[in-house]
Chimera marker file (.cmm) of the C-alpha trace (Angstrom):
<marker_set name="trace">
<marker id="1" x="1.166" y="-13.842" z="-4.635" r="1" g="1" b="0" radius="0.5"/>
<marker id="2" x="0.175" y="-11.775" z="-7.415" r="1" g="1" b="0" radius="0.5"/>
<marker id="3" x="-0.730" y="-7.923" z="-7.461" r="1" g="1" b="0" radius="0.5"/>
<marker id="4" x="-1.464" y="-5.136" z="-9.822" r="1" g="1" b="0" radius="0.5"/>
<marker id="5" x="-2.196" y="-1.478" z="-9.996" r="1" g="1" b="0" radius="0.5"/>
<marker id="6" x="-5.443" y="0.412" z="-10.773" r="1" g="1" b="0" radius="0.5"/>
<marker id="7" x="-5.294" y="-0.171" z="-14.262" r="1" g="1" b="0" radius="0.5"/>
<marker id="8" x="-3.978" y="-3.155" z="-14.988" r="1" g="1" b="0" radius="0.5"/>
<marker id="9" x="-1.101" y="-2.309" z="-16.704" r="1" g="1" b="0" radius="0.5"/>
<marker id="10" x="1.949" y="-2.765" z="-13.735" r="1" g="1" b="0" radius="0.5"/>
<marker id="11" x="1.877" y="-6.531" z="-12.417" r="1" g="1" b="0" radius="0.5"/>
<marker id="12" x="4.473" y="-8.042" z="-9.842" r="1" g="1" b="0" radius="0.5"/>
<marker id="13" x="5.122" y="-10.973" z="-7.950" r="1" g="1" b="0" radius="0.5"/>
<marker id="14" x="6.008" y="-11.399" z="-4.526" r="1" g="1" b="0" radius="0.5"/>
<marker id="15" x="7.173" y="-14.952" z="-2.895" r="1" g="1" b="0" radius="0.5"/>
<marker id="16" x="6.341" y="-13.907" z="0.558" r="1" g="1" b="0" radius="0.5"/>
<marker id="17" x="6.326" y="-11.403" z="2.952" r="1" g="1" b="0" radius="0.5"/>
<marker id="18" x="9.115" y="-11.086" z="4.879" r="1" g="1" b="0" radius="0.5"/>
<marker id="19" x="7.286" y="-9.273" z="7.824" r="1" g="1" b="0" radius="0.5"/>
<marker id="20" x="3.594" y="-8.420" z="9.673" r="1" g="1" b="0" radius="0.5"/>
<marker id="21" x="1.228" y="-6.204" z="8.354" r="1" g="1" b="0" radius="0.5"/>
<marker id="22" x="0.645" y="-2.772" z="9.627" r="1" g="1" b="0" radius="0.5"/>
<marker id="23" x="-0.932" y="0.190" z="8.942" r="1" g="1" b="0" radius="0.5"/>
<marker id="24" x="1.128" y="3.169" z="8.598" r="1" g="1" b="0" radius="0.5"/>
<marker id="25" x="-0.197" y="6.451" z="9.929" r="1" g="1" b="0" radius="0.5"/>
<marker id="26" x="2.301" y="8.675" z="8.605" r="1" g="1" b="0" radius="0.5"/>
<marker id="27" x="2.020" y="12.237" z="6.986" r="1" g="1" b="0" radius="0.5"/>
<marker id="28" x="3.876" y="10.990" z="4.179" r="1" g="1" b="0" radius="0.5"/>
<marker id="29" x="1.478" y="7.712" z="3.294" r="1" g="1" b="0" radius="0.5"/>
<marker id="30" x="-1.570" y="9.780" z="4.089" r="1" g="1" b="0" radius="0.5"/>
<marker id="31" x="-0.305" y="12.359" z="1.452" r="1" g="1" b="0" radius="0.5"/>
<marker id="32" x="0.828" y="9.453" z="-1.122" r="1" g="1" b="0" radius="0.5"/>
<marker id="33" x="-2.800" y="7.198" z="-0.711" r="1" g="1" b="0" radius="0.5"/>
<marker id="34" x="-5.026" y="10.195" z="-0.067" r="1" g="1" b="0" radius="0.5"/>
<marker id="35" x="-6.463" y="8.212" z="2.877" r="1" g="1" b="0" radius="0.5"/>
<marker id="36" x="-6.322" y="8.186" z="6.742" r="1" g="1" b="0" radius="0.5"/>
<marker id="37" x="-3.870" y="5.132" z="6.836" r="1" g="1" b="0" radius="0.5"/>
<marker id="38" x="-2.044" y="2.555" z="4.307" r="1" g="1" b="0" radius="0.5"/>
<marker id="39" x="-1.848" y="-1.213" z="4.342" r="1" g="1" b="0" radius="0.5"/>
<marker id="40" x="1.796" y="-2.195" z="4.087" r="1" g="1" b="0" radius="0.5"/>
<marker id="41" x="4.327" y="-5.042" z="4.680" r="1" g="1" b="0" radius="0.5"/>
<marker id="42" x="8.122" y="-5.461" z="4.328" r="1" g="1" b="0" radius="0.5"/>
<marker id="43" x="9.214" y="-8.004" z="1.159" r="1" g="1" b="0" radius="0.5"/>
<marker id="44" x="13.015" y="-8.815" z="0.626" r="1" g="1" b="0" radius="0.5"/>
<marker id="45" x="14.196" y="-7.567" z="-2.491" r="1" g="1" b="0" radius="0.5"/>
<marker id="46" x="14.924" y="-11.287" z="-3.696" r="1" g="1" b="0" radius="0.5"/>
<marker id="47" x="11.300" y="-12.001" z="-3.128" r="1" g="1" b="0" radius="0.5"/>
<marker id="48" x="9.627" y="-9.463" z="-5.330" r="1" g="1" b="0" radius="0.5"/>
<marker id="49" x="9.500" y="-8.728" z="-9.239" r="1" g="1" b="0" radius="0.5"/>
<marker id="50" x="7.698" y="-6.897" z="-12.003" r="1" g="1" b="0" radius="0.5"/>
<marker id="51" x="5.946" y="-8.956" z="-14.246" r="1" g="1" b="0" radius="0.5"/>
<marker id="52" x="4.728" y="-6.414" z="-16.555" r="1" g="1" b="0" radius="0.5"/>
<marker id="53" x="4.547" y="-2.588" z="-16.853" r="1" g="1" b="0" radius="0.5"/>
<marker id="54" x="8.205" y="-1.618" z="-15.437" r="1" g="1" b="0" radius="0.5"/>
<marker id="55" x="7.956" y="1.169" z="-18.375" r="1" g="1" b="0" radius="0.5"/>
<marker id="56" x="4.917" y="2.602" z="-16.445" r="1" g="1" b="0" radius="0.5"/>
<marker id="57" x="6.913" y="2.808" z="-13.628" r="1" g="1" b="0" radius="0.5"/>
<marker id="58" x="7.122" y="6.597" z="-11.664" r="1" g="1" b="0" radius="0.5"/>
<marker id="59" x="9.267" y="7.653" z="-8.510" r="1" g="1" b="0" radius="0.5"/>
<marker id="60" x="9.356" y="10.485" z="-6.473" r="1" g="1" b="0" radius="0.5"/>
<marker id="61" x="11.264" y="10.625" z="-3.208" r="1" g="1" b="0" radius="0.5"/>
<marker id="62" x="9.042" y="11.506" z="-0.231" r="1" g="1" b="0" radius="0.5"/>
<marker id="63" x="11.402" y="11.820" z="2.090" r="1" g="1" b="0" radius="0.5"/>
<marker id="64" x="15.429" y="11.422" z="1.724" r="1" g="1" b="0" radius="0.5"/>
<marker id="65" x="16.349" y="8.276" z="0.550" r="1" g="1" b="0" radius="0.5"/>
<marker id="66" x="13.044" y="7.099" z="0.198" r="1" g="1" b="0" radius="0.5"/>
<marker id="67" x="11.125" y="6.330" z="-3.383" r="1" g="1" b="0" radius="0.5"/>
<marker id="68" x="7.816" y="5.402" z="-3.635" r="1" g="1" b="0" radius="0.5"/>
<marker id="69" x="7.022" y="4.102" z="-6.954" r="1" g="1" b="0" radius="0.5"/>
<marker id="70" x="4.011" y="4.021" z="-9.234" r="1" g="1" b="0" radius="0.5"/>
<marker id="71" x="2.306" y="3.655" z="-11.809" r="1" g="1" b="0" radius="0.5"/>
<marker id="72" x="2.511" y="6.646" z="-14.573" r="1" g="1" b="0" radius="0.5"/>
<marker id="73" x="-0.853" y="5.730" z="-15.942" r="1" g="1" b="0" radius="0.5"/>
<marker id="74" x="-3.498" y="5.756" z="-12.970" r="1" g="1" b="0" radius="0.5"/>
<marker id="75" x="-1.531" y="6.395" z="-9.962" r="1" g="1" b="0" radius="0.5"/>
<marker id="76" x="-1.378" y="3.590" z="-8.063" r="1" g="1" b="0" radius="0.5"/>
<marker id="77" x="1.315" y="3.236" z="-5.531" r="1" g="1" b="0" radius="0.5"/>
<marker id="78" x="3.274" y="0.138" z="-5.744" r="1" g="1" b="0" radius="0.5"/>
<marker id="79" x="5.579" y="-0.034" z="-3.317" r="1" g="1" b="0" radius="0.5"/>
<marker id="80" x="8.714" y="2.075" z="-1.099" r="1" g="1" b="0" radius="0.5"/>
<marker id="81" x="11.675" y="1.430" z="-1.288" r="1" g="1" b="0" radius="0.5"/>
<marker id="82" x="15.138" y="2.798" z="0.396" r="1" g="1" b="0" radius="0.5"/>
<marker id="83" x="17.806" y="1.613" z="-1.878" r="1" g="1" b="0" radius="0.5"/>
<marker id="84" x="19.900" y="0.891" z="1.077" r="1" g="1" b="0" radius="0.5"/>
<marker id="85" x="18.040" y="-1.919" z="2.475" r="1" g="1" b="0" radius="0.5"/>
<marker id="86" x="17.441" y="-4.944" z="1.348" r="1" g="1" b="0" radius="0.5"/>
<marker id="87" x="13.439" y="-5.101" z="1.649" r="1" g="1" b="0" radius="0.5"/>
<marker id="88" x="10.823" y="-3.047" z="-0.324" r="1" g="1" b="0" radius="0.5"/>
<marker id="89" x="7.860" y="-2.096" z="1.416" r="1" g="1" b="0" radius="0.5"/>
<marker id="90" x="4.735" y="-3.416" z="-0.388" r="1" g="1" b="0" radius="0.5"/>
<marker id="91" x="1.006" y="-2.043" z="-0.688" r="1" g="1" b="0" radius="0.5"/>
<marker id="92" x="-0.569" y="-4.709" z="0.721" r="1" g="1" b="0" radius="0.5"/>
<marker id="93" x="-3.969" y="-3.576" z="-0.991" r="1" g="1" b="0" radius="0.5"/>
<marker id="94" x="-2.294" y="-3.944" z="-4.292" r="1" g="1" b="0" radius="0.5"/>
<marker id="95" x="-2.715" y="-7.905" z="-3.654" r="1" g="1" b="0" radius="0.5"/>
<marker id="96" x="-4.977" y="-9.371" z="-6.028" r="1" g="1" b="0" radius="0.5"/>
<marker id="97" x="-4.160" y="-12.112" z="-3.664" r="1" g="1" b="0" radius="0.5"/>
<marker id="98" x="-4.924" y="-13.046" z="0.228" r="1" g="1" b="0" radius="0.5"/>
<marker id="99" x="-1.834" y="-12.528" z="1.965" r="1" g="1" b="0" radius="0.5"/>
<marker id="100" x="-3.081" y="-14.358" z="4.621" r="1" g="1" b="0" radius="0.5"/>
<marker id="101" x="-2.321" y="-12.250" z="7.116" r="1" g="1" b="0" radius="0.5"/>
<marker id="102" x="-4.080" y="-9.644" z="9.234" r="1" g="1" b="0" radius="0.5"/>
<marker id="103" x="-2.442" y="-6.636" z="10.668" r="1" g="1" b="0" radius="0.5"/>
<marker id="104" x="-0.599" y="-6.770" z="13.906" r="1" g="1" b="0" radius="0.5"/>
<marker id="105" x="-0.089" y="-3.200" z="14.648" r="1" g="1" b="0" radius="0.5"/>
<marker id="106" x="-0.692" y="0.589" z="13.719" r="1" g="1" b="0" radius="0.5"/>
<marker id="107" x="2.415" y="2.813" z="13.500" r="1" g="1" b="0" radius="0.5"/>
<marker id="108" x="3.335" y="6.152" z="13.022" r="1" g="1" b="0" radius="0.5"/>
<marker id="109" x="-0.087" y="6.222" z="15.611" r="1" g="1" b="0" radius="0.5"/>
<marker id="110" x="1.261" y="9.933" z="16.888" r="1" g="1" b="0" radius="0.5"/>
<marker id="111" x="0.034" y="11.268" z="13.080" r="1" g="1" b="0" radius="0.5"/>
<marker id="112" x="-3.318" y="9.518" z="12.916" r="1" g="1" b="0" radius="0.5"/>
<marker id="113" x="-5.720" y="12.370" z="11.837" r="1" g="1" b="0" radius="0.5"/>
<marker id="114" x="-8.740" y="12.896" z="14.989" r="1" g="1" b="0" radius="0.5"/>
<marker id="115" x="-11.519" y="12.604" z="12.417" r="1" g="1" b="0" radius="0.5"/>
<marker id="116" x="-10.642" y="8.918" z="12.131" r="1" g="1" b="0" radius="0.5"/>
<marker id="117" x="-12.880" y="6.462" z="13.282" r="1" g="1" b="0" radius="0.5"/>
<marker id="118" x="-12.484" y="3.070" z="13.951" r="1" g="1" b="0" radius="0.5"/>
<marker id="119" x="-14.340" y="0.270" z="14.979" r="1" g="1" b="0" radius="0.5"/>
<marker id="120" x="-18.530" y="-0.891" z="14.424" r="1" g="1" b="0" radius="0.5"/>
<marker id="121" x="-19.766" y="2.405" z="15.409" r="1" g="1" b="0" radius="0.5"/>
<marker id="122" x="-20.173" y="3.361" z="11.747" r="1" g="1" b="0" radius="0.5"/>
<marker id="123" x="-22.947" y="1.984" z="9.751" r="1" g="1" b="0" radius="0.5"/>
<marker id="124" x="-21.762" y="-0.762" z="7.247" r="1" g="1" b="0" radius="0.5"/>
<marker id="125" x="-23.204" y="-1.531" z="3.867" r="1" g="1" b="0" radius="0.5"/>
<marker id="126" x="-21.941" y="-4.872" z="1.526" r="1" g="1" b="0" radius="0.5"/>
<marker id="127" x="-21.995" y="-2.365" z="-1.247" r="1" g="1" b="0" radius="0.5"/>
<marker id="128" x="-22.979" y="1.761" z="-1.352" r="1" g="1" b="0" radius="0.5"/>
<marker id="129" x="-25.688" y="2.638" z="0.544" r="1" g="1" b="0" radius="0.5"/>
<marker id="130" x="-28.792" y="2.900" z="-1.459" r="1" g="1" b="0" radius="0.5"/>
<marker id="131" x="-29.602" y="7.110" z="-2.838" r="1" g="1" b="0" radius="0.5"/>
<marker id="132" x="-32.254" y="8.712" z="-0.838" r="1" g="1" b="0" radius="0.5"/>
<marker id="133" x="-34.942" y="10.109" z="-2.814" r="1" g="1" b="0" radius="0.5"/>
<link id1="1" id2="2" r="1" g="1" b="0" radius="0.2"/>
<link id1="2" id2="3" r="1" g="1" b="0" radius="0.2"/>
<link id1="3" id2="4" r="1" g="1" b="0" radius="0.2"/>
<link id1="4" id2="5" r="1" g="1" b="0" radius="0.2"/>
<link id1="5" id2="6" r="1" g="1" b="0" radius="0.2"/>
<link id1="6" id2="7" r="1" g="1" b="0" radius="0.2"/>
<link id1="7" id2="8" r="1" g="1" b="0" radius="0.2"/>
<link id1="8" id2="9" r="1" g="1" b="0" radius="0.2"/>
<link id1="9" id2="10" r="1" g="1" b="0" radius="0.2"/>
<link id1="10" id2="11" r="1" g="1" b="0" radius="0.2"/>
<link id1="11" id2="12" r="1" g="1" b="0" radius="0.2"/>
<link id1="12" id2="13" r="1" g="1" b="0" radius="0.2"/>
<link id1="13" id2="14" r="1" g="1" b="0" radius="0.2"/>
<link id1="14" id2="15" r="1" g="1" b="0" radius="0.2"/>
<link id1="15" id2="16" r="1" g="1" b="0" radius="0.2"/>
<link id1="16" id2="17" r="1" g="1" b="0" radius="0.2"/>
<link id1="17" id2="18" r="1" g="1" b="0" radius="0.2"/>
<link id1="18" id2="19" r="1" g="1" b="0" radius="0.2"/>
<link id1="19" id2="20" r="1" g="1" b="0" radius="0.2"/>
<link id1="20" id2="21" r="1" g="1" b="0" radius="0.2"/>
<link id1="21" id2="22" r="1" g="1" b="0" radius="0.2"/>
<link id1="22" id2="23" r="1" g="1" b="0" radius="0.2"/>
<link id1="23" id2="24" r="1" g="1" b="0" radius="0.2"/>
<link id1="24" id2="25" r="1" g="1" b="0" radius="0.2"/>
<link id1="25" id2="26" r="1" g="1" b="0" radius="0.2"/>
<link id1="26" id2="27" r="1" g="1" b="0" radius="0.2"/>
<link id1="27" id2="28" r="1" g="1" b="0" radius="0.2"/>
<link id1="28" id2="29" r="1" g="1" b="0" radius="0.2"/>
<link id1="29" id2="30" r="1" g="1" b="0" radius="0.2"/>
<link id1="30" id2="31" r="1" g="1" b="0" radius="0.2"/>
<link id1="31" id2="32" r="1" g="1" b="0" radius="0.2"/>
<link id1="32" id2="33" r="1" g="1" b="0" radius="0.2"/>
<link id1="33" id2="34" r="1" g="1" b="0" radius="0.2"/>
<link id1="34" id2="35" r="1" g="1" b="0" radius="0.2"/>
<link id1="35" id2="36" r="1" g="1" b="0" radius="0.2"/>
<link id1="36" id2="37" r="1" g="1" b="0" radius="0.2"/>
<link id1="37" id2="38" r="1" g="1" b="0" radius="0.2"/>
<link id1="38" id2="39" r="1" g="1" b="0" radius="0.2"/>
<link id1="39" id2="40" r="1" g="1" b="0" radius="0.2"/>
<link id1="40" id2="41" r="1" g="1" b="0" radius="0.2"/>
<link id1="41" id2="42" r="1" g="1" b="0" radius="0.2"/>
<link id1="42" id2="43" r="1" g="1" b="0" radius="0.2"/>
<link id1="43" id2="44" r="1" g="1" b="0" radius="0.2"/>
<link id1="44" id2="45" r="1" g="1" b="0" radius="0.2"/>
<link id1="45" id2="46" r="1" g="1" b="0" radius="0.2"/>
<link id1="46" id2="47" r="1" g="1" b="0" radius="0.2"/>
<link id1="47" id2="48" r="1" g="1" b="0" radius="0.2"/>
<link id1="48" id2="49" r="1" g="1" b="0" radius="0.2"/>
<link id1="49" id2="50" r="1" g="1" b="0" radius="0.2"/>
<link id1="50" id2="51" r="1" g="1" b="0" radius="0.2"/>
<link id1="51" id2="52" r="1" g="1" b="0" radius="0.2"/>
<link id1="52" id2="53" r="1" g="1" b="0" radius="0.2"/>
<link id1="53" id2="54" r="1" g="1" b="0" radius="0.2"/>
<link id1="54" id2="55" r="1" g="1" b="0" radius="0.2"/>
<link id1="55" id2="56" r="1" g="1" b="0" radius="0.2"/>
<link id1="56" id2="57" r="1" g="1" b="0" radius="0.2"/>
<link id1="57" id2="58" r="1" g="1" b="0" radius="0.2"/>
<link id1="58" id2="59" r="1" g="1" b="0" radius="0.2"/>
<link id1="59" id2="60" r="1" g="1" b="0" radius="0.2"/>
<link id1="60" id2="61" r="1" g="1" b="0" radius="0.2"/>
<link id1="61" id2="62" r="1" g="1" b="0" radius="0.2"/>
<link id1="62" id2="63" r="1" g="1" b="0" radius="0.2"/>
<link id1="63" id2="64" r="1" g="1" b="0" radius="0.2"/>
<link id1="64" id2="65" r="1" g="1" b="0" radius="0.2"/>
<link id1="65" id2="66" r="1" g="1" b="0" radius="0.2"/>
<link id1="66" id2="67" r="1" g="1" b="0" radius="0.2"/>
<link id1="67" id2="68" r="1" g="1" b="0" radius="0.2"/>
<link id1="68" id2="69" r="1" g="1" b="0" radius="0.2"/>
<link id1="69" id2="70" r="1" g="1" b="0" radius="0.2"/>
<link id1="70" id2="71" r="1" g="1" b="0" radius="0.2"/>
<link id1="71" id2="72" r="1" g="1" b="0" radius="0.2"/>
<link id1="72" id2="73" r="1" g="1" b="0" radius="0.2"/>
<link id1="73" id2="74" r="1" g="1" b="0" radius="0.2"/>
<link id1="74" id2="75" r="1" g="1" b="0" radius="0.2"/>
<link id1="75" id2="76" r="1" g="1" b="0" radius="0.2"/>
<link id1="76" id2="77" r="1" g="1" b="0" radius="0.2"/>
<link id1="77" id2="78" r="1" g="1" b="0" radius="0.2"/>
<link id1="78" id2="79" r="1" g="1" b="0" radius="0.2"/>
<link id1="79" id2="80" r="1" g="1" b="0" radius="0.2"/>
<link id1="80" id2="81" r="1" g="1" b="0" radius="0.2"/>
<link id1="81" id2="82" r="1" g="1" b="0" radius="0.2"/>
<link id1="82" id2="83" r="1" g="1" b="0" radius="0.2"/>
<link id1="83" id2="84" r="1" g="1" b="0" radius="0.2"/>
<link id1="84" id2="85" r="1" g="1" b="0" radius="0.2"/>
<link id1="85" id2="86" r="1" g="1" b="0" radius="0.2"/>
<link id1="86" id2="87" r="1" g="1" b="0" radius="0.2"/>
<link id1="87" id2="88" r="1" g="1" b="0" radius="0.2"/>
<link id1="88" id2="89" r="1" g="1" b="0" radius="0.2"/>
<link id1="89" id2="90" r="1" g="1" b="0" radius="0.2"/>
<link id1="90" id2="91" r="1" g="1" b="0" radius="0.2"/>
<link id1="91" id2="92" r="1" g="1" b="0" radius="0.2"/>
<link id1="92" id2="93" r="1" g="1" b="0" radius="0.2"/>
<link id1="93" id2="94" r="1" g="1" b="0" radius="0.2"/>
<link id1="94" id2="95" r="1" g="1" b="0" radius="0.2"/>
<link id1="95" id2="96" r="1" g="1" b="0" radius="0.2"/>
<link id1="96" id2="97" r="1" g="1" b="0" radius="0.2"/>
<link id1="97" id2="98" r="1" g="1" b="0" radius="0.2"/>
<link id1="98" id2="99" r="1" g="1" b="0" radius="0.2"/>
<link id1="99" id2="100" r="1" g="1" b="0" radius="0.2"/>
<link id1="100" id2="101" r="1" g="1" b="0" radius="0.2"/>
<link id1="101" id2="102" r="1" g="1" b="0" radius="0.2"/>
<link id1="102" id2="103" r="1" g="1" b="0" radius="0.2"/>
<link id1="103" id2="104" r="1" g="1" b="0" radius="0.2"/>
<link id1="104" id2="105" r="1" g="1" b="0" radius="0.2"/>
<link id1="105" id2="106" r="1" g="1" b="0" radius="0.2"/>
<link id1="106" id2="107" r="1" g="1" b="0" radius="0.2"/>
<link id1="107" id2="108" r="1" g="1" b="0" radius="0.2"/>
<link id1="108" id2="109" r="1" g="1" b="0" radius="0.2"/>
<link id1="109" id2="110" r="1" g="1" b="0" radius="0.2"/>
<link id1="110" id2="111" r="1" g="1" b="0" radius="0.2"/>
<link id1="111" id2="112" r="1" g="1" b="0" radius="0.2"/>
<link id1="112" id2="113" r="1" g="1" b="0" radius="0.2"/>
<link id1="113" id2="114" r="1" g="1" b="0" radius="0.2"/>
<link id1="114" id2="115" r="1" g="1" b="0" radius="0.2"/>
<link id1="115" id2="116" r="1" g="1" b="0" radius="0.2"/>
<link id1="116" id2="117" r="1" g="1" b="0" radius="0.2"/>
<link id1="117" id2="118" r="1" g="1" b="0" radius="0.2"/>
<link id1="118" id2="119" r="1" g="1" b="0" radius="0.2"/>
<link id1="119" id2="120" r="1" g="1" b="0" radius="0.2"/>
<link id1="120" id2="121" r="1" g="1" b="0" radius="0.2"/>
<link id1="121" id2="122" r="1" g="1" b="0" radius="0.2"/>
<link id1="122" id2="123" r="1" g="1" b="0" radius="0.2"/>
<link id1="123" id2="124" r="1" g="1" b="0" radius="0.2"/>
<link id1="124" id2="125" r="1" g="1" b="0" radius="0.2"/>
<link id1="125" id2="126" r="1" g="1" b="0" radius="0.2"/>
<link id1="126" id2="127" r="1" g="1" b="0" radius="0.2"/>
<link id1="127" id2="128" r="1" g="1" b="0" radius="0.2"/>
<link id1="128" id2="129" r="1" g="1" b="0" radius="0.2"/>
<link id1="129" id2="130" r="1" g="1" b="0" radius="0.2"/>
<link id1="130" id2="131" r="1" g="1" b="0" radius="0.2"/>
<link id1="131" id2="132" r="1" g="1" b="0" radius="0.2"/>
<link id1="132" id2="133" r="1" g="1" b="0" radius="0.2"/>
</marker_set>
C-alpha cells in the first residue's frame, strides 16, 4: 500500500499492517491532527519505507521517546515512532490506498473531548452542504 502527505511531496510504502486499526483519543494526537481523534495502525519497521521526500522530513518529540514525523512543507503527519520498538505507528488516513480494514476499537477513550459526536444523528452531505442565501 501506497501513501502520501498533503502535498505530494513525502511518499512511502508499507507491506502490511502489522496490527488493527484504532482511533486514538489522546491529548497528544488531538494536538498533532487538530481533530477530535486520529486513524492509526501499528507497521513493523521492516514493512515500511520512504519512497520519496525523506529531505522533507520533520520530528518533534511529543512525549519522551516518542517522534512524530512530518512533512516540513504542508504539515502532514506521517507516522510515530519510538525508536525502541520495532513498529512505527502509521496515519492510516495518509493511505492513498484501502487498507482493508475497519477499526476495531477507540483508545485513549478517557480523553475523548464531550463535544464529540458520533453516530447518524448528524446530518450527512456526499460533498459540502450547499450556501444558504
Amino acid at each position: 500500500m501506497k501513501g502520501s502527505c498533503l502535498c505530494g511531496s513525502m511518499t512511502y510504502e508499507v507491506s502490511r499492517l502489522a496490527g488493527p486499526i484504532v482511533h486514538c483519543h489522546c491529548r497528544t494526537c488531538r494536538k498533532a491532527h487538530a481533530a477530535a481523534f486520529t486513524s492509526t495502525a501499528r507497521v513493523e519497521q521492516a514493512d515500511f519505507r520512504w519512497l520519496s521526500g525523506q529531505e522533507n522530513l520533520g520530528s518533534f518529540e511529543s512525549s519522551p521517546g516518542k517522534f512524530r514525523h512530518f512533512c516540513m512543507k504542508c504539515g502532514t503527519h506521517l507516522i510515530a515512532e519510538l525508536p525502541t520498538q520495532s513498529q512505527v505507528i502509521l496515519r492510516v488516513a495518509t493511505l492513498d490506498e484501502d487498507p482493508g480494514g475497519k477499526p476495531v476499537a477507540r483508545i485513549w477513550f478517557s480523553h475523548e473531548v464531550a463535544w464529540l459526536e458520533h453516530g447518524s444523528k448528524l446530518p450527512s452531505f456526499q460533498e459540502a452542504p450547499a450556501k444558504k442565501s
